[in-house]
Backbone as a chain_set.jsonl record, in Angstrom:
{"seq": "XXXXXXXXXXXXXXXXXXXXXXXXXXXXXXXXXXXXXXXXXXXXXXXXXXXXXXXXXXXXXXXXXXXXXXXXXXXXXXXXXXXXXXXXXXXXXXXXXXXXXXXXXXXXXXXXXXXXXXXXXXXXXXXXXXXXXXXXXXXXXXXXXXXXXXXXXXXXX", "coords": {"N": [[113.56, 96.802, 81.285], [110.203, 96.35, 82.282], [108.213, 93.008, 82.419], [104.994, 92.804, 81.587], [102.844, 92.145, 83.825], [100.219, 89.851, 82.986], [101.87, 88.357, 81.608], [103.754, 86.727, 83.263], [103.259, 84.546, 84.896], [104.656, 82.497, 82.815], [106.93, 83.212, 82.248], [110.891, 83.08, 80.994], [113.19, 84.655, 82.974], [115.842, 86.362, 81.412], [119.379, 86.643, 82.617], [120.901, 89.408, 82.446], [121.106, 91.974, 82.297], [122.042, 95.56, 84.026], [122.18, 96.715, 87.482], [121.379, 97.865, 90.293], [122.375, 97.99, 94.041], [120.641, 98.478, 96.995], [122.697, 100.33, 98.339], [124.004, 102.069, 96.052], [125.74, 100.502, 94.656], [126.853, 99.112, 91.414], [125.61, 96.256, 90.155], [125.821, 93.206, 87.965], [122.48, 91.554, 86.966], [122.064, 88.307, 87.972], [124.5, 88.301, 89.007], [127.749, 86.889, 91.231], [127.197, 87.073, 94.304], [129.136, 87.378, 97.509], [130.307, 86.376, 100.517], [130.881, 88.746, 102.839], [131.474, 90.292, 100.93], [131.64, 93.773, 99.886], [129.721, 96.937, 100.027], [129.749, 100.298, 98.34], [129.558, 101.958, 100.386], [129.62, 100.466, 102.685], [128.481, 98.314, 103.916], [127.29, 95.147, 103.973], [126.407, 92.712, 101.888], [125.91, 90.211, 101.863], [124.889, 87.063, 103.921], [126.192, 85.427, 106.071], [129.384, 82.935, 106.629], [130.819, 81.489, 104.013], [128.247, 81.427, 102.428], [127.671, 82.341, 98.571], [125.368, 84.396, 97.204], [123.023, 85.143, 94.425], [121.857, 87.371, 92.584], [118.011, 87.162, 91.709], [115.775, 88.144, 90.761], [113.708, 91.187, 90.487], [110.784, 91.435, 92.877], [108.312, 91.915, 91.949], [108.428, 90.725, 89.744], [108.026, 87.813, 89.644], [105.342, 85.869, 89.59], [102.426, 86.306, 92.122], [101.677, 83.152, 93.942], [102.645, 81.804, 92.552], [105.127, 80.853, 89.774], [108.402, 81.337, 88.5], [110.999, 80.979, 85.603], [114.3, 81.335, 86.233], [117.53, 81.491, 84.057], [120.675, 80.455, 85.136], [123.46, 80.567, 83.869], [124.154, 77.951, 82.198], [122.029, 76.588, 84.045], [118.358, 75.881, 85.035], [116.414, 77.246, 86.844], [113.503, 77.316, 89.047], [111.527, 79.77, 90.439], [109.652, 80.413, 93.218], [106.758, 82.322, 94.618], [104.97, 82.0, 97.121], [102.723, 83.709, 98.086], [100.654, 83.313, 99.565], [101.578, 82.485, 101.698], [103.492, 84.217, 102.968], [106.033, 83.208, 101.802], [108.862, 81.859, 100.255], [110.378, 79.823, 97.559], [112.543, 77.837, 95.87], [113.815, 75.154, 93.379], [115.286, 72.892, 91.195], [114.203, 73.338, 87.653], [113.333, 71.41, 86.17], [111.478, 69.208, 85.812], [112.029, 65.765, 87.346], [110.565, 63.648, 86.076], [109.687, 63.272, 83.07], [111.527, 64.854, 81.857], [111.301, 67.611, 81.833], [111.522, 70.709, 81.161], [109.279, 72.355, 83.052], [108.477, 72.849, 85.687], [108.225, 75.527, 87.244], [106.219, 76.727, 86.113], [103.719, 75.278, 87.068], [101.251, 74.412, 89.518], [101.005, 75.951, 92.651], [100.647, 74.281, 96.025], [99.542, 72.716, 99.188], [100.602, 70.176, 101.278], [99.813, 68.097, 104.107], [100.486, 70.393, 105.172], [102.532, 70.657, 103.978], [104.893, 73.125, 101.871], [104.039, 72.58, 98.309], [104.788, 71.643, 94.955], [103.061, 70.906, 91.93], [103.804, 69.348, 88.821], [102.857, 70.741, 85.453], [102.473, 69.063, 83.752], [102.55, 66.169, 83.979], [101.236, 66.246, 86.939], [102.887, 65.277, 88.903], [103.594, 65.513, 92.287], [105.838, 67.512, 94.441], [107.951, 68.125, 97.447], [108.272, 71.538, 98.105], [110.035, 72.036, 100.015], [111.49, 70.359, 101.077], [112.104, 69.099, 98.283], [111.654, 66.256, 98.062], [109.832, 63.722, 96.356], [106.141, 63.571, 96.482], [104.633, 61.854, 95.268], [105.035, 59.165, 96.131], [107.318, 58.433, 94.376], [110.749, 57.459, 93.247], [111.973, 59.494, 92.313], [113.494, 63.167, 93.345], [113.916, 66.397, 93.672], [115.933, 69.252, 92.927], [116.275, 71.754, 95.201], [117.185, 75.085, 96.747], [118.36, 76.992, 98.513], [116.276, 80.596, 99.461], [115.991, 84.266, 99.506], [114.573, 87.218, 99.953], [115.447, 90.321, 99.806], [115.3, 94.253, 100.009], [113.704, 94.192, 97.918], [114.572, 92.548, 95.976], [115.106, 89.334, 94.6], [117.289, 86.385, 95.916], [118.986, 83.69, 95.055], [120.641, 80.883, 96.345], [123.25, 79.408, 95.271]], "CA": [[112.217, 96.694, 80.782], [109.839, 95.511, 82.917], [106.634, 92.513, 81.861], [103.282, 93.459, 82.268], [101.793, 91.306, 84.871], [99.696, 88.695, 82.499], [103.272, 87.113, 80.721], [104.653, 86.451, 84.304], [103.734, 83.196, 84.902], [105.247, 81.394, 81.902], [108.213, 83.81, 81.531], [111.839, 82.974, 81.257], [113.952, 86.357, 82.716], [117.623, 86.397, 81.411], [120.324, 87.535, 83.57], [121.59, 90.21, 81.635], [120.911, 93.53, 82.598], [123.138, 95.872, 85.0], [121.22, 96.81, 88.398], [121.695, 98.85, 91.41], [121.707, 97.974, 94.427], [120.24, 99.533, 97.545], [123.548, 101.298, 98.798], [124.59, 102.633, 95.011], [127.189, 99.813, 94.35], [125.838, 98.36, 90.583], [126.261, 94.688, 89.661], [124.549, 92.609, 87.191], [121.784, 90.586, 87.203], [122.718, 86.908, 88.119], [126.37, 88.596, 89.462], [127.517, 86.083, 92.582], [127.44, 87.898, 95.951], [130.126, 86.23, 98.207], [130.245, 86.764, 101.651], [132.102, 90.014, 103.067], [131.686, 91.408, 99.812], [130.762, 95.131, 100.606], [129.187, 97.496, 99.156], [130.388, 101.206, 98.328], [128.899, 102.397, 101.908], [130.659, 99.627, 103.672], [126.801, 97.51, 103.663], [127.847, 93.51, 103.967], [125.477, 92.166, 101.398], [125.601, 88.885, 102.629], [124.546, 87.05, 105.215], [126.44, 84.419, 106.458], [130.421, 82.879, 105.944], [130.83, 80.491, 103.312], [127.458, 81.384, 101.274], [126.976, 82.88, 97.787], [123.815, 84.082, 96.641], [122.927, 85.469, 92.909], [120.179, 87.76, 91.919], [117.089, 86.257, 90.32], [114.947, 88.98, 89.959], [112.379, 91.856, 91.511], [109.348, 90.53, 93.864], [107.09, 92.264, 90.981], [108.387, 90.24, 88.285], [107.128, 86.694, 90.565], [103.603, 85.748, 89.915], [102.135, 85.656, 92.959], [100.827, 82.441, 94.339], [103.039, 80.795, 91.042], [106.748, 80.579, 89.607], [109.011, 82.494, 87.465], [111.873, 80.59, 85.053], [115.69, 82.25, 85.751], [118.499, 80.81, 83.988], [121.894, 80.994, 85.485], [124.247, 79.642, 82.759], [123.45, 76.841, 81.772], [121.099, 75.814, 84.71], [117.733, 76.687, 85.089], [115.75, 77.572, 88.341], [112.285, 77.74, 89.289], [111.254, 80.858, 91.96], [108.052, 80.87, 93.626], [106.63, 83.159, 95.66], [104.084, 81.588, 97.775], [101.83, 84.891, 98.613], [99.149, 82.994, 100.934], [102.175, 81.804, 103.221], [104.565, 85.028, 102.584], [107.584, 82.871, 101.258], [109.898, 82.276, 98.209], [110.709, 78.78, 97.329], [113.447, 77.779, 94.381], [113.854, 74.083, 92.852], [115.525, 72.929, 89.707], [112.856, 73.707, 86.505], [113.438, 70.311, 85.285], [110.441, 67.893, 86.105], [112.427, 64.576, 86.684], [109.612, 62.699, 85.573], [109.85, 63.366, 81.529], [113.054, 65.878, 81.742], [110.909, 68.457, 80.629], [111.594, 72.198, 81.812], [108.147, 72.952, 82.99], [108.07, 73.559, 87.028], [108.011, 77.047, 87.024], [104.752, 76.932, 85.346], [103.256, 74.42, 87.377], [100.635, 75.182, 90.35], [101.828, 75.295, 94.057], [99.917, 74.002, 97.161], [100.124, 72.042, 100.282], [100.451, 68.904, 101.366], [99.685, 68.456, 105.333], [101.23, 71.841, 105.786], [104.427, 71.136, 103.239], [104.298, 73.658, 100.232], [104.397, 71.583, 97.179], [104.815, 72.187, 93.291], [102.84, 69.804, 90.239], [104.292, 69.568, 87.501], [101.783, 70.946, 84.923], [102.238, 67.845, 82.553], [102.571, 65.078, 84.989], [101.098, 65.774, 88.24], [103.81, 64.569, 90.01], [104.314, 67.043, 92.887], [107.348, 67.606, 94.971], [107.649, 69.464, 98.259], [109.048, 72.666, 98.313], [110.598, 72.661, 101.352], [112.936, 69.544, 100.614], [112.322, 68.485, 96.794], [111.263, 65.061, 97.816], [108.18, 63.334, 95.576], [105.081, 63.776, 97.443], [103.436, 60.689, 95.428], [105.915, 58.084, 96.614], [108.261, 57.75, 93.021], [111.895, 57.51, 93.945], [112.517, 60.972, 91.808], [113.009, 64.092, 93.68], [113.877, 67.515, 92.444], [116.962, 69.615, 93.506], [116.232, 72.653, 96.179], [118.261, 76.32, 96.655], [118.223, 78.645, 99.637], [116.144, 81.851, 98.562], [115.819, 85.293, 100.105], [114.099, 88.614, 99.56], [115.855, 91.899, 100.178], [114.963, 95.128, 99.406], [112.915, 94.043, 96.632], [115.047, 91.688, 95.014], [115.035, 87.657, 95.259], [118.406, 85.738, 95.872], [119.113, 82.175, 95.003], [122.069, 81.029, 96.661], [123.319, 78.738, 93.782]], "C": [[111.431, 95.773, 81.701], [108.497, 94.482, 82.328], [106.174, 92.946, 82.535], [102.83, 92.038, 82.922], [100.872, 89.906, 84.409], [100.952, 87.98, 81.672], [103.985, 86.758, 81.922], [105.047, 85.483, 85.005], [104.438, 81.925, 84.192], [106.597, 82.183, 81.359], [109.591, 83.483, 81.98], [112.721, 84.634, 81.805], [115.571, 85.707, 82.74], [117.862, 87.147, 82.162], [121.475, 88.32, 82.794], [122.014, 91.909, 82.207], [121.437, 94.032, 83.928], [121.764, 96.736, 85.963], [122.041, 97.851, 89.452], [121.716, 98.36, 92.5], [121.914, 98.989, 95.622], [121.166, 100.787, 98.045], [124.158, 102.026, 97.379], [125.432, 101.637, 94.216], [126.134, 98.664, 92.647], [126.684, 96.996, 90.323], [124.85, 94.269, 89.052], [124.017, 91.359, 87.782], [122.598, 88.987, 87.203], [123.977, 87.05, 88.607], [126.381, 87.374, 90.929], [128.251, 87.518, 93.554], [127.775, 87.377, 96.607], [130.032, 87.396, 99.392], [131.414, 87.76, 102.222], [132.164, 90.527, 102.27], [131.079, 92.909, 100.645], [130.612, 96.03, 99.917], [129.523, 99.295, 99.132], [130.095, 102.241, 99.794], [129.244, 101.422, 102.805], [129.231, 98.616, 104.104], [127.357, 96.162, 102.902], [126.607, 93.51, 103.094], [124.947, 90.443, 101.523], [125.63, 88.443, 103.552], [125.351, 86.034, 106.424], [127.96, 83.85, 105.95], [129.609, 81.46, 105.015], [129.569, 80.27, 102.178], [127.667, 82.198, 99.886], [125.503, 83.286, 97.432], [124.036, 85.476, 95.349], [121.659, 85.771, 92.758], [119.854, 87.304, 90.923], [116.354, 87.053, 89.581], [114.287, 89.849, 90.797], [111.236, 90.596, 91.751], [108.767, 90.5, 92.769], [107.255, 90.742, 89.837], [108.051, 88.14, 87.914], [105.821, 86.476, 90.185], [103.267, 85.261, 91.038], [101.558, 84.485, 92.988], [101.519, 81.722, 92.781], [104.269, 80.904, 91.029], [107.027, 81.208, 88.479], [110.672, 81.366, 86.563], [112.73, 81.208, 85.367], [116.266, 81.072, 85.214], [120.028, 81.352, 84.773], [122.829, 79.866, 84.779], [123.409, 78.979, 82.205], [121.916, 76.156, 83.027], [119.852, 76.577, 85.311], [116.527, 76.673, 86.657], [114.551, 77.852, 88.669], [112.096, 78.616, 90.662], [110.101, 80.581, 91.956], [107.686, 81.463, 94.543], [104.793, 82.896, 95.794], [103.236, 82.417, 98.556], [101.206, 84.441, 100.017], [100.186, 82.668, 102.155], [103.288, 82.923, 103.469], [105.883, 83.896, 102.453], [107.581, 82.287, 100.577], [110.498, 81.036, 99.354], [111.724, 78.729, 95.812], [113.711, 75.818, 94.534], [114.428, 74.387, 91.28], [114.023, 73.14, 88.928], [112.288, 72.2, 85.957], [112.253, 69.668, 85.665], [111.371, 66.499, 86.022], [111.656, 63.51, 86.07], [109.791, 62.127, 84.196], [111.082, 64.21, 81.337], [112.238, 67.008, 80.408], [110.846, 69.989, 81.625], [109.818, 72.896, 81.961], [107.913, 73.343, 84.684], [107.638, 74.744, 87.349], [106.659, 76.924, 86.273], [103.563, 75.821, 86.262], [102.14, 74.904, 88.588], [100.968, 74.718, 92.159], [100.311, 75.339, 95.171], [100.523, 74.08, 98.472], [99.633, 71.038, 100.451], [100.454, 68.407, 102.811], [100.499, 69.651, 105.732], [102.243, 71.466, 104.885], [103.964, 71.497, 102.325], [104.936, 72.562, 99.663], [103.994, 71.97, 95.694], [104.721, 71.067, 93.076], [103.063, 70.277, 89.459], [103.203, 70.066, 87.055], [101.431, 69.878, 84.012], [101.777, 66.862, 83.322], [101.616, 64.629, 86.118], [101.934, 65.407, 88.88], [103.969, 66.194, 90.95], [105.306, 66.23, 94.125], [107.439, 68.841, 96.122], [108.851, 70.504, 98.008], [110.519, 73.073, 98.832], [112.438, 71.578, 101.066], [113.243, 68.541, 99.495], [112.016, 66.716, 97.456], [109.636, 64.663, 97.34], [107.164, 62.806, 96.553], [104.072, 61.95, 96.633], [104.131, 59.061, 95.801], [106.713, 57.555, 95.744], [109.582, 57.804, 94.031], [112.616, 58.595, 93.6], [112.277, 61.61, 92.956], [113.732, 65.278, 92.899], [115.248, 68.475, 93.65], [116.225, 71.291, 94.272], [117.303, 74.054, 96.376], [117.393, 76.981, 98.049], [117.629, 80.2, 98.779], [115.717, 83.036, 99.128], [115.305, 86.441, 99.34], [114.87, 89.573, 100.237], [115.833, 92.912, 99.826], [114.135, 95.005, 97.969], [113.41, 93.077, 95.831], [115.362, 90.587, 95.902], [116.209, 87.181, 94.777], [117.99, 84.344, 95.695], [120.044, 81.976, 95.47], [122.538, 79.003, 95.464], [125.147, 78.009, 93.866]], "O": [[111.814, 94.625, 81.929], [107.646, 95.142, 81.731], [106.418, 93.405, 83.651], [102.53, 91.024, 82.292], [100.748, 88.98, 85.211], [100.701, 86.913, 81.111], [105.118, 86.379, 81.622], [106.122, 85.223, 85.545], [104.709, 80.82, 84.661], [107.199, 81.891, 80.326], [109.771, 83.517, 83.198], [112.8, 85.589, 81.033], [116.208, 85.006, 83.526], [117.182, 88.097, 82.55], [122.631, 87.948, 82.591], [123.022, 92.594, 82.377], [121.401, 93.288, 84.907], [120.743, 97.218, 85.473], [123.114, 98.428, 89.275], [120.616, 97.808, 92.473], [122.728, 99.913, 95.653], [120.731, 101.931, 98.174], [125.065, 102.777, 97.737], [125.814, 101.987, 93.099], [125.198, 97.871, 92.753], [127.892, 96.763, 90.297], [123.667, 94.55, 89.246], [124.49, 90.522, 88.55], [123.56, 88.688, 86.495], [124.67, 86.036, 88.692], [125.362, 87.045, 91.536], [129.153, 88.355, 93.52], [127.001, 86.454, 96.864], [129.822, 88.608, 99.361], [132.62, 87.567, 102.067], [132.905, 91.506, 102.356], [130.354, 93.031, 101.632], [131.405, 96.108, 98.979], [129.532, 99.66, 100.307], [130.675, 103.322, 99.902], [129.062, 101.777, 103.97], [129.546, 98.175, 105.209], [127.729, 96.051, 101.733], [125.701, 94.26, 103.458], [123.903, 89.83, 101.301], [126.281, 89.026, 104.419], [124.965, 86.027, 107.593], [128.121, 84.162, 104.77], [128.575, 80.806, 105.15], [129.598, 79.404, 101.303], [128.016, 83.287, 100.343], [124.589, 82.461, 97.407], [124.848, 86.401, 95.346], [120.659, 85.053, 92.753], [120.403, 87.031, 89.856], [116.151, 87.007, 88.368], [114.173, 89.442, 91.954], [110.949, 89.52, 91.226], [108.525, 89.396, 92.282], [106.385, 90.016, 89.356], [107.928, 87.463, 86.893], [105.083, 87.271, 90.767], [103.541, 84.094, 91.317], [100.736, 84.381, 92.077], [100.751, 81.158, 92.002], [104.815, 81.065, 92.12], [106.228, 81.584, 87.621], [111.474, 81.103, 87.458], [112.462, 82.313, 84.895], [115.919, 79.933, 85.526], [120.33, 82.538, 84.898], [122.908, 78.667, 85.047], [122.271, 79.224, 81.806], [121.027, 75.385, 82.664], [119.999, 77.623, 85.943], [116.079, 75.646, 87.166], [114.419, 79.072, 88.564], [112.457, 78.21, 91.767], [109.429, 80.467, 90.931], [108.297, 81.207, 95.581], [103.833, 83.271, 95.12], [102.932, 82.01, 99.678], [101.237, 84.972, 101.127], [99.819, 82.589, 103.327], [104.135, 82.542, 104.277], [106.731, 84.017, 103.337], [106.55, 81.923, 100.012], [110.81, 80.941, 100.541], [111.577, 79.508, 94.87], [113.77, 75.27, 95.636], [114.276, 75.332, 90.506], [112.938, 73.107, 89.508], [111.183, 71.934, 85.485], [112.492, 70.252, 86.722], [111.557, 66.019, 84.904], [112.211, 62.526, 85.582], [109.991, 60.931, 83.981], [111.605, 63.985, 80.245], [112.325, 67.205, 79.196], [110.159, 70.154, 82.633], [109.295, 73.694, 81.182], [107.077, 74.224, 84.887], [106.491, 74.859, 87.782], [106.719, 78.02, 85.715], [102.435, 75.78, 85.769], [102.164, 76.134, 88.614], [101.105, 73.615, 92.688], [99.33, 76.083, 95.14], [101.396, 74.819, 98.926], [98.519, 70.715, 100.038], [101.643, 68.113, 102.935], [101.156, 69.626, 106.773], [103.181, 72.237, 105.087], [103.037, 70.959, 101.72], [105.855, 71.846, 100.062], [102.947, 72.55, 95.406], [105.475, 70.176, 93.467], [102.755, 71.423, 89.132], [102.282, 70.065, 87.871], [100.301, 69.749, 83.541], [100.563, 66.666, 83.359], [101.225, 63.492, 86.383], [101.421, 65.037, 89.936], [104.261, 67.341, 90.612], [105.451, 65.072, 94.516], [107.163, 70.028, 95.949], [110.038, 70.27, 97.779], [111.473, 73.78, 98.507], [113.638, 71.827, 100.952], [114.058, 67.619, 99.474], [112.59, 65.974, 96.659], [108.585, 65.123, 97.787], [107.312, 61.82, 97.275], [103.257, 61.223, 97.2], [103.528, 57.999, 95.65], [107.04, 56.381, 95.916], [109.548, 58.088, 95.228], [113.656, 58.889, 94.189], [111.37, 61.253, 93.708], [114.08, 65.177, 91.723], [115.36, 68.304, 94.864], [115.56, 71.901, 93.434], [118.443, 73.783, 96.001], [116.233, 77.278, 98.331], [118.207, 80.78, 97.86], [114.535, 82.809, 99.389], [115.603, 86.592, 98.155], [114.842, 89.498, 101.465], [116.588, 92.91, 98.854], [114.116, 95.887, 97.11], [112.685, 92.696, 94.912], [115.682, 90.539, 97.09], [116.486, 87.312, 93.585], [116.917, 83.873, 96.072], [120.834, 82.888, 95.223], [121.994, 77.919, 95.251], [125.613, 77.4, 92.903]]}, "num_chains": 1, "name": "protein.A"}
């Protein structure tokens, strides 16, 4: 089922649902993709030794130019897909400020050229690139490797 386009910025997507991907081979959402895995057409899905990475979700289901909630288990992940610069950023959700799950909802910039996410409560923002607090606190915010392929966004987790 896919949302309609105005619930996209404040939506959590569970990792539930069984997927395809591009060579036929299905695995579910949030499944880990380990390196050398291969796919029923002999198609390495990963890129590199020693990484995992774990689907988050389709491009569509991103608000551009904003952030999208996944959970994986217990821990939850903010995506953003930074339209004006083409690239996809991921950070924990948490705000360390108040320990309040709101990043993903928050609005992203820049800060001399580093993207950066404010909280929506706080203000406190945090760059992108390497989760350290842009207003000089001693909080910063935890960071993930994140890729697009064929339509769907990896976290490596």
């Amino acid at each position: 089922m896919q949302p309609n386009q105005s619930n996209l910025q404040n939506q959590t997507v569970n990792i539930s649902a069984q997927e395809e991907t591009s060579a036929g081979k299905e695995i579910s959402d949030g499944e880990e993709i380990s390196t050398g895995k291969e796919t029923s057409t002999g198609e390495v899905i990963s890129v590199s030794d020693q990484i995992s990475w774990r689907r988050a979700c389709r491009v569509e289901e991103a608000a551009p130019n904003g952030g999208v909630c996944i959970r994986f288990d217990q821990e939850q992940v903010a995506i953003f897909h930074f339209t004006r610069r083409n690239e996809w950023y991921a950070t924990q959700n948490e705000c360390p400020h108040k320990k309040q799950m709101a990043l993903s909802r928050g609005m992203i910039g820049t800060h001399l050229d580093d993207p950066k996410i404010a909280c929506p409560f706080h203000k406190k923002t945090f760059s992108l690139r390497t989760g350290q607090c842009l207003n000089g606190d001693e909080c910063s915010i935890k960071t993930y490797p994140v890729k697009e392929e064929n339509g769907d966004v990896f976290v490596q987790i």
